[in-house]
N, C-alpha and C positions, 0 to 999 in steps of 0.2 A: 564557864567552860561548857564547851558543846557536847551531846551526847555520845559522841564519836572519838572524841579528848577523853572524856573519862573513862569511857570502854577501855580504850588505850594505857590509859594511867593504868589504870585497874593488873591488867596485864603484864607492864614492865613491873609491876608492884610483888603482883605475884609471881616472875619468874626471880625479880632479886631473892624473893624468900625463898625459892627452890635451891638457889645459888646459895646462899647462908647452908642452909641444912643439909642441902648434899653437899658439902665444905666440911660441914663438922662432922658426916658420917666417913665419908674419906679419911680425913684427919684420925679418928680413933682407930681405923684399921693399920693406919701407917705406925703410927703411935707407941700403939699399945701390943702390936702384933706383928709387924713389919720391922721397923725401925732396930727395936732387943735382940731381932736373932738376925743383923745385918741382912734381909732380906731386902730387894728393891723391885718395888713395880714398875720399875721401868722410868721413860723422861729424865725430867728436870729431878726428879724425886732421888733417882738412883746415882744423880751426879751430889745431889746432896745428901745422901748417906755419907758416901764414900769422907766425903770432907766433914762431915759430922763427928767419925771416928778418927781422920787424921789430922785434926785442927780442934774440936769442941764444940765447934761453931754451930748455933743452934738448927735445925734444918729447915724449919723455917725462915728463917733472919735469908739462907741460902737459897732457896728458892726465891724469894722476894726478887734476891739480888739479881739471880741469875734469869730473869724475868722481865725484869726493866727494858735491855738492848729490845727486845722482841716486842713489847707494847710499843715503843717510839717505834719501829717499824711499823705495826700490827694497824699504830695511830693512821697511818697515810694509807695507807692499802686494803681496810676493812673499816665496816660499819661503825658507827660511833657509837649507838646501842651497844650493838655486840661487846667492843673492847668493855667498855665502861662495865658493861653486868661480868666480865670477865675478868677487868681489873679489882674487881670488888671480889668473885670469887676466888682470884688470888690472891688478897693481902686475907679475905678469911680463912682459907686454907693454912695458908703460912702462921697466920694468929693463933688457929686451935691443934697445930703439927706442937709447936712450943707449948702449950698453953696445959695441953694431956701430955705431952711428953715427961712432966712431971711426975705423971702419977706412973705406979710400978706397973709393969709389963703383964697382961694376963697370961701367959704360957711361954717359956723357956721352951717349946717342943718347937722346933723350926717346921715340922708336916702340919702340926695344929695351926701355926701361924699364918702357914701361906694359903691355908686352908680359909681360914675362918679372915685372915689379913685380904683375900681378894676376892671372899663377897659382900664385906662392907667395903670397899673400894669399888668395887661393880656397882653396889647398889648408890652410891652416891654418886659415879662417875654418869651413871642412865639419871638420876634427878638432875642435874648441871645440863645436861646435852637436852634432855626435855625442856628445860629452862631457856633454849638458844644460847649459851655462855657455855662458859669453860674456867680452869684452872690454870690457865697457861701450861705452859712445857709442851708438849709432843702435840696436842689437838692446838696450839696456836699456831706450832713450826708449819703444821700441816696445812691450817686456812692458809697461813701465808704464801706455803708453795705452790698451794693451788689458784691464790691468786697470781700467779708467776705464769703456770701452768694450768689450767682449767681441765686439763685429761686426766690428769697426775691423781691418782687412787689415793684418796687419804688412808684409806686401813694400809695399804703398804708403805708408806711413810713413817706412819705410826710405829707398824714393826721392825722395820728398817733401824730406827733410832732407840729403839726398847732393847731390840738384841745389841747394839752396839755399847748400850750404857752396863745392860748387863753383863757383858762379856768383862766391861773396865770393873764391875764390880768383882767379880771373879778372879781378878789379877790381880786386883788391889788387897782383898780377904786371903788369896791363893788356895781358895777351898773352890774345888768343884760343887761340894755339893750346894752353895750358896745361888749357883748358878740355876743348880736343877730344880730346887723349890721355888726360886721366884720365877722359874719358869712357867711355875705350877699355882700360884698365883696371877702372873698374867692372864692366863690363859681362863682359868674359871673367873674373872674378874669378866673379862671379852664375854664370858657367858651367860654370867647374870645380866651384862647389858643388853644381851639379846633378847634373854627371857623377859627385861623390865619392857624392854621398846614392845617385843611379839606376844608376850602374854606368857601363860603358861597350860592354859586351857586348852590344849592341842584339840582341833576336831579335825576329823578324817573324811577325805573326798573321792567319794566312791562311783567309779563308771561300771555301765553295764551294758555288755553286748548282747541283746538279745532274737532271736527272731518271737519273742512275745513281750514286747516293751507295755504294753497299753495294759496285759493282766498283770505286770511286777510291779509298774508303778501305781497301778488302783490299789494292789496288796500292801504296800509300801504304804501309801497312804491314808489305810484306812486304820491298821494294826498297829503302826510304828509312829504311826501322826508326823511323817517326814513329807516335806514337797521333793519333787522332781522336777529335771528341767533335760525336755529332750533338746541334741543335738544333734542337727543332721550331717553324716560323715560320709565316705564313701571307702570300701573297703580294699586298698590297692592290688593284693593278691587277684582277689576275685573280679574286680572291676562291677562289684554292687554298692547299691547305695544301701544305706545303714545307717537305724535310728540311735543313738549313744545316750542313755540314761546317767543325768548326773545329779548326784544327792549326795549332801552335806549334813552327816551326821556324827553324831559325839561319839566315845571311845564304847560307850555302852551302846550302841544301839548299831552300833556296824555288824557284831554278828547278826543277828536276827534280818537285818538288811541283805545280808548276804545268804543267809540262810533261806528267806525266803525269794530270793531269786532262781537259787538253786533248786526250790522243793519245786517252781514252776517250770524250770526249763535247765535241767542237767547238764545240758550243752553252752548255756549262759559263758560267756567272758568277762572277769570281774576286774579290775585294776584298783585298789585300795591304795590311797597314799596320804600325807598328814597334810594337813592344811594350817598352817601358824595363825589365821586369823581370820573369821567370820563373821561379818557385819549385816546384821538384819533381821525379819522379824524371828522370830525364835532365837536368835543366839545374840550376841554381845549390839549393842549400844552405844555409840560415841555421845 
């Protein structure tokens, strides 16, 4: 095997085991937290609730099922990697939905649940999607209509099909409020995915207009141990050209960045806004 194969190997090796483990993190939020107080995250998941309580039928055994049609599709029209670490993390998903549904519910509070039920479902849903795979239901309907469609937004797809299943949940339960906490679970779920993909280390990117750029950013530099990177703009009001000061610094060090822009030149223009992620020396490391 070539050096190149087993890098390879190495890789589908390690995304199958992100696909397992974010399977069983999933699985315990549906479980153990979802599941008890008829809450549904949405997809494949919220059609098999519904028949969980109006048939027995285990919710996994459900999902498998209702799965299948969409891989023999999924088969012809997407990657074979993909399905395969995807067909794999739906029969585990399904395997540990049955497997903890056994065990007793940790909270009857349906706010606790949808609570704590949709950021281990975020936090396993960000391992799978890091892995290139998936669970089936809503993120397969989506590759597939995107392979239909190549413009087509999978996040509005996604939601598209989440409100719709939730809504049957709603009608099926005839409880409003079932609707409003898995609402509330989607949503913080959507948000741990973001934070696992963007980090959670916000830093902040700070411009500075100054007619003394060269003494803020020496000051900056020396005091705060921050680089600077000029850029040159041109001011449209006034028709001047204008040096624009930009520096990438952490939640702690923006006052002091701004403060001593300020003590140099009062008349300074600041613009402070977050930046989700910075790569390089001083900060984060791929």
């Amino acid at each position: 095997m070539h050096i190149e194969e087993k890098y390879n190997f190495r890789i589908v090796i390690k995304e199958i085991i992100e696909t397992i483990i974010g399977s069983l993190i999933m699985a315990i939020g549906v479980s153990l937290f979802l599941l008890p107080n008829q809450l549904s995250s949405g997809g494949l998941a919220g059609i098999a609730t519904i028949i969980y309580y109006l048939m027995g039928i285990p919710m996994g055994t459900t999902i498998l099922v209702l799965n299948i049609p969409l891989f023999i599709l999924a088969w012809v029209k997407l990657g074979r990697s993909f399905i395969i670490k995807s067909l794999i993390g739906t029969v585990s998903f399904s395997f540990f939905i049955d497997m903890i549904d056994q065990l007793p519910a940790l909270t009857q509070d349906r706010f606790l649940a949808c609570i704590y039920g949709g950021i281990l479902i975020g936090i396993g849903t960000a391992i799978i999607l890091k892995g290139h795979s998936s669970t089936g239901g809503s993120d397969l309907i989506s590759f597939l209509a995107r392979s239909y469609k190549p413009n087509l937004r999978m996040g509005q797809v996604i939601i598209i099909i989440d409100v719709v299943i939730v809504t049957l949940n709603m009608i099926f339960f005839r409880e409003i409020e079932i609707g409003l906490y898995s609402a509330i679970a989607i949503y913080i779920m959507g948000k741990i995915i973001d934070i696992m993909f963007e980090g959670i280390y916000f830093t902040k990117l700070i411009l500075i207009i100054s007619d003394h750029n060269e003494e803020i950013a020496k000051e900056i530099g020396i005091n705060i141990k921050k680089g600077t990177t000029g850029l040159y703009g041109k001011g449209m009001y006034t028709g001047t050209d204008k040096l624009v000061l930009m520096c990438a610094a952490s939640r702690g060090d923006v006052a002091r960045v701004k403060e001593t822009a300020r003590e140099i030149d009062p008349k300074s223009f600041i613009i402070i806004s977050n930046a989700r992620e910075v790569f390089g020396l001083g900060f984060k490391r791929e």
